[in-house]
C-alpha positions in Angstrom: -25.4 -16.9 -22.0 -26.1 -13.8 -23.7 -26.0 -10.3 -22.6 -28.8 -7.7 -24.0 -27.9 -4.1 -23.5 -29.7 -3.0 -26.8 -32.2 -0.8 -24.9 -30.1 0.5 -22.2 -28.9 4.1 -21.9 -25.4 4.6 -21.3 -22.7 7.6 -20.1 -19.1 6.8 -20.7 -16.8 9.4 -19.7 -13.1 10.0 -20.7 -13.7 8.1 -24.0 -11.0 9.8 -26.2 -8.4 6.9 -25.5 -7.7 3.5 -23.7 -10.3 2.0 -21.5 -12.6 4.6 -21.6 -12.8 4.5 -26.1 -12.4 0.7 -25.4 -15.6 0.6 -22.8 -17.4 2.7 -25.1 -17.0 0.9 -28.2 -17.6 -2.5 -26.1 -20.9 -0.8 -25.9 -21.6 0.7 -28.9 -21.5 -3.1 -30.5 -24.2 -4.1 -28.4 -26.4 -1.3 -29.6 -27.3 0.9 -27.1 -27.8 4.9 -27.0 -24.6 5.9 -25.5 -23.4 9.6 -24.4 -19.6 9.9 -23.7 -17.5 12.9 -23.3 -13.8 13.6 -23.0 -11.9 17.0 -22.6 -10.6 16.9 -26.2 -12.8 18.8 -28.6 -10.7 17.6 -31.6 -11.4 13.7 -31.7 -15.0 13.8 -30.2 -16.7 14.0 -33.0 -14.5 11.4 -34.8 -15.0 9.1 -32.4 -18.7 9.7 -32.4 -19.0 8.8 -35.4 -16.7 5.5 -35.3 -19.4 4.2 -32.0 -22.2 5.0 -34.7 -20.2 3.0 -37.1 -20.0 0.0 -34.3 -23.7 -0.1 -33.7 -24.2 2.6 -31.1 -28.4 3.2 -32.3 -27.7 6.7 -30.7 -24.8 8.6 -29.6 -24.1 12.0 -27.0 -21.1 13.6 -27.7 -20.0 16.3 -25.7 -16.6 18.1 -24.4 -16.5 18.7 -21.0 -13.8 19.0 -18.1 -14.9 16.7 -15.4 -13.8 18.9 -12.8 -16.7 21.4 -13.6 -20.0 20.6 -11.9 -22.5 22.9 -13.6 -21.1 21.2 -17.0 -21.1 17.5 -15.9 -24.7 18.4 -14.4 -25.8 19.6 -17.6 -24.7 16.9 -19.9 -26.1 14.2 -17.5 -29.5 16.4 -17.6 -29.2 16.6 -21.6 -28.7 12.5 -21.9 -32.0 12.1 -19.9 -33.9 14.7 -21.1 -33.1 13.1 -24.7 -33.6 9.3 -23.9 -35.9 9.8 -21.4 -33.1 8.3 -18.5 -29.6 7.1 -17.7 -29.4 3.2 -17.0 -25.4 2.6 -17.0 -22.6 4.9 -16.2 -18.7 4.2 -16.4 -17.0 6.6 -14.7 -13.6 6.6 -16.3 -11.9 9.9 -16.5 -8.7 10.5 -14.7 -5.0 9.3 -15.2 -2.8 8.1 -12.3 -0.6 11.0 -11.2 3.3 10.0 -8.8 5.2 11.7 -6.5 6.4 12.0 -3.1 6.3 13.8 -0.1 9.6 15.9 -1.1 8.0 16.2 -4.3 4.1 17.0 -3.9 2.8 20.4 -2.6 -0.7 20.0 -1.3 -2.5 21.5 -4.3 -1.2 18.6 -6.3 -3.2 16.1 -4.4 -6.2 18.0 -4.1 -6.4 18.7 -7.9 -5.7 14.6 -8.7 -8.8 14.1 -6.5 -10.8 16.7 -8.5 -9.9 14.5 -11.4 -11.0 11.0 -9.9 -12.9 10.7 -6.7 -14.8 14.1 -6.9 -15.3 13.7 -9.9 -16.9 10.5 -9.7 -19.4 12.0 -7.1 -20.4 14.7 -9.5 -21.4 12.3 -12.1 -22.7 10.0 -9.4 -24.7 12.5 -8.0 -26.1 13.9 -11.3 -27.4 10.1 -12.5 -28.7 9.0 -9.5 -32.1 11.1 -9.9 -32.6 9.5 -12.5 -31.7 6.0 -12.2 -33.7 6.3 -8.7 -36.5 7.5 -10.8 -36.8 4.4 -12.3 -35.3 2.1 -9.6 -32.9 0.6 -11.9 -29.1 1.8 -12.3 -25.7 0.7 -13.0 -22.6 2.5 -11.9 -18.9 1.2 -12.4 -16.2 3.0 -11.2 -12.9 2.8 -12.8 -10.3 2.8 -9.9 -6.5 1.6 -10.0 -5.0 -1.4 -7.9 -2.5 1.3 -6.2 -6.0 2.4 -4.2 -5.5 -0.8 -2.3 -2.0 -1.6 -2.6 0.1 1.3 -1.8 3.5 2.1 -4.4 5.8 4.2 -3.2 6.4 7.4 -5.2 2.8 7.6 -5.7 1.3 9.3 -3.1 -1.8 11.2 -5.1 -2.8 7.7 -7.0 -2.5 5.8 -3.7 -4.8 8.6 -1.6 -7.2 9.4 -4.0 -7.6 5.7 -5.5 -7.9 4.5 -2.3 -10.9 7.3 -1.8 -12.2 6.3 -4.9 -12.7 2.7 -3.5 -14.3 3.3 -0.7 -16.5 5.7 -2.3 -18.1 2.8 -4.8 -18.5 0.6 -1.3 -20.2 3.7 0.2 -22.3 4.3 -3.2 -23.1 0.4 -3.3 -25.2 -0.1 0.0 -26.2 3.9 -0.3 -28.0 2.9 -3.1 -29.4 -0.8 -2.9 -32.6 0.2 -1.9 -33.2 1.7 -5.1 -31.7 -1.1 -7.1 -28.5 0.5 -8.4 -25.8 -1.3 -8.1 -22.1 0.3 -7.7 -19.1 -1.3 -8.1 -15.1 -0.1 -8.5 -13.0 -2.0 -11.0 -9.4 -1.8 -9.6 -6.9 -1.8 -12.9 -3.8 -3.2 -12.6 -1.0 -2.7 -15.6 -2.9 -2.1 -18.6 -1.2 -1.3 -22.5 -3.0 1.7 -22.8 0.0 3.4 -23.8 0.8 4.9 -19.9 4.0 1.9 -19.9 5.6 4.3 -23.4 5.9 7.3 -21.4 7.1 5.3 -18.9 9.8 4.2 -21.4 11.2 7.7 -22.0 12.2 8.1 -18.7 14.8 4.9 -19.4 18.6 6.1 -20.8 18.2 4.8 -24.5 21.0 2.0 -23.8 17.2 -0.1 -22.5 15.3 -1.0 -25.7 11.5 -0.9 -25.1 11.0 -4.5 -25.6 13.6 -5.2 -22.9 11.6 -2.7 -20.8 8.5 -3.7 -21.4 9.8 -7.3 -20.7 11.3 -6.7 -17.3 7.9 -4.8 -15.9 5.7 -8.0 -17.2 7.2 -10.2 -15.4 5.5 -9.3 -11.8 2.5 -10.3 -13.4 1.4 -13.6 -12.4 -0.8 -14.3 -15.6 2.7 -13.1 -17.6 1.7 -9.7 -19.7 -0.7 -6.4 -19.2 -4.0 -6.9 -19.5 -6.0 -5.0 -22.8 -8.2 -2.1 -22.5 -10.8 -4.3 -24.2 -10.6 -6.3 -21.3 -11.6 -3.8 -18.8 -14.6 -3.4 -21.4 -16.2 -7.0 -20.7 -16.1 -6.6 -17.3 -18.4 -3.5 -17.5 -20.3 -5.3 -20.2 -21.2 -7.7 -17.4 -21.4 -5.2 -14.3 -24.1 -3.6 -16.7 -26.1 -6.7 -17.6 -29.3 -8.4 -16.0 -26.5 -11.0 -15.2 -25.3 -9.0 -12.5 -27.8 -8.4 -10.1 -26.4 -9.4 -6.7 -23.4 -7.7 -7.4 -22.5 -4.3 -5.4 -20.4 -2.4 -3.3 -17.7 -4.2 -4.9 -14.5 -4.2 -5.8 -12.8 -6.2 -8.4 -8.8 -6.4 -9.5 -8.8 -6.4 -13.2 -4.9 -7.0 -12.7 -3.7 -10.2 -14.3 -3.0 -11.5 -11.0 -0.7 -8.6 -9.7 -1.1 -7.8 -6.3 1.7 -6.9 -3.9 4.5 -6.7 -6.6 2.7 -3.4 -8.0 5.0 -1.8 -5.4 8.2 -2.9 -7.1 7.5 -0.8 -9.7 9.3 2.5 -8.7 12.0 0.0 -7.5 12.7 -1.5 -10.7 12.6 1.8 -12.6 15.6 3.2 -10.7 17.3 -0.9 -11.1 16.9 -0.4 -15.0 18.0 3.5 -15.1 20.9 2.6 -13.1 21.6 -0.7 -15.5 20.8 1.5 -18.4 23.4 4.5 -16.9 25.8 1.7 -16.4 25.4 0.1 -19.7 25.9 3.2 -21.7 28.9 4.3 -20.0 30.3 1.3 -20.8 29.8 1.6 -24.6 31.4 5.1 -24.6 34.2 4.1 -23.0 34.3 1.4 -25.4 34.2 3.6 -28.7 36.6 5.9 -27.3 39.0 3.6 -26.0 
């Protein structure tokens, strides 16, 4: 079964690194005119050039904080005003942010919203004129598992994910009558480089491998899931082949459901091992 998104029109956002330059390059080999931004001037054009190099027919680069409405507005005008309409758009900015309620002051959370669910309505908002115009869209919000399964220590991921969720449900049956279809993919632990600053809060007694071993193991299918995997999945949430799909959400997680909320758990276990482990080898050498 093949997909064809040759002649689609297509906004990536965040595409500097992981899933979102994964997502976008997914698309780019299928040949499409695709527009992506990211906050980082300095690789943008780079990685322009490397989605031409993939097959992209045409690509939109542009540096933009999500948080700004008049910007986002204006690059989702400048995409259709050039292709003549949006079709498909990834909302993908946003990193998953921890702390606690001894930890957090209210600003904190408010600003990680900025970053995810807000900023998924401004790009929402600015497409859907568009894709209404035509009475075709596709929208697929990147989301995090912690939206629906609480981790403790995480109180801004777990709020605002968990806004970000219900938002695509809201968005789905919103929309229907116009024929765009929105749908949250929920990530669970993916190597997009997030589980190596992890590492570096471990005492360096813990080797990364042995790290990176103990976290895998929660997850049922037995390792983290690749960024290029997230990418199919939108490959197919964009495609003729999903058309009954919408106001959905979907674990891209390996499996992991409840043992997410281990995590913070087993990062103390191994910094307390770790602790342990080195004071042992001092007292070793200098005995």
């Amino acid at each position: 079964m093949h997909i064809d998104l040759s002649a689609k029109r297509v906004i990536v956002t965040g595409a500097s690194r992981g899933i979102g330059r994964a997502t976008a390059a997914a698309f780019a080999r299928e040949g499409v005119r695709l527009a992506i931004c990211s906050r980082n001037p300095d690789t943008l054009s780079a990685i322009a050039e490397d989605m031409r190099v993939l097959g992209a027919a045409e690509v939109i680069a542009v540096a933009l904080d999500v948080r700004n409405t008049a910007a986002v507005r204006a690059f989702v005008n400048q995409v259709a005003e050039t292709w003549g309409g949006v079709d498909v758009l990834v909302n993908n900015a946003g990193q998953g942010k921890g702390g606690s309620l001894e930890t957090l002051e209210p600003e904190d959370i408010l600003d990680h919203a900025n970053n995810i669910q807000i900023a998924h309505f401004r790009f929402v908002q600015a497409v859907v004129p568009h894709m209404r115009a035509q009475q075709w869209g596709r929208i697929i919000n990147i989301n995090a598992l912690a939206g629906a399964l609480p981790t403790p220590d995480g109180i801004p991921s777990v709020t605002n994910r968990a806004a970000g969720i219900a938002l695509a449900k809201l968005l789905g049956q919103q929309l229907a009558k116009d024929n765009i279809l929105v749908n949250s993919l929920n990530m669970g632990w993916i190597d997009t480089g997030q589980w190596d600053r992890h590492y570096k809060e471990m005492p360096p007694s813990i080797s990364r491998e042995e790290f990176l071993e103990m976290v895998v193991k929660v997850v049922p299918l037995g390792r983290f899931g690749r960024p290029e995997e997230v990418a199919n999945v939108c490959l197919f949430l964009a495609s003729d082949l999903a058309t009954f799909l919408s106001a959905a959400s979907i674990d891209v997680s390996g499996g992991l459901q409840g043992a997410i909320a281990y995590y913070p758990t087993l990062k103390r276990e191994m910094q307390e091992m770790g602790l342990e482990r080195q004071a042992t080898l001092e007292a070793a050498s200098a005995a």
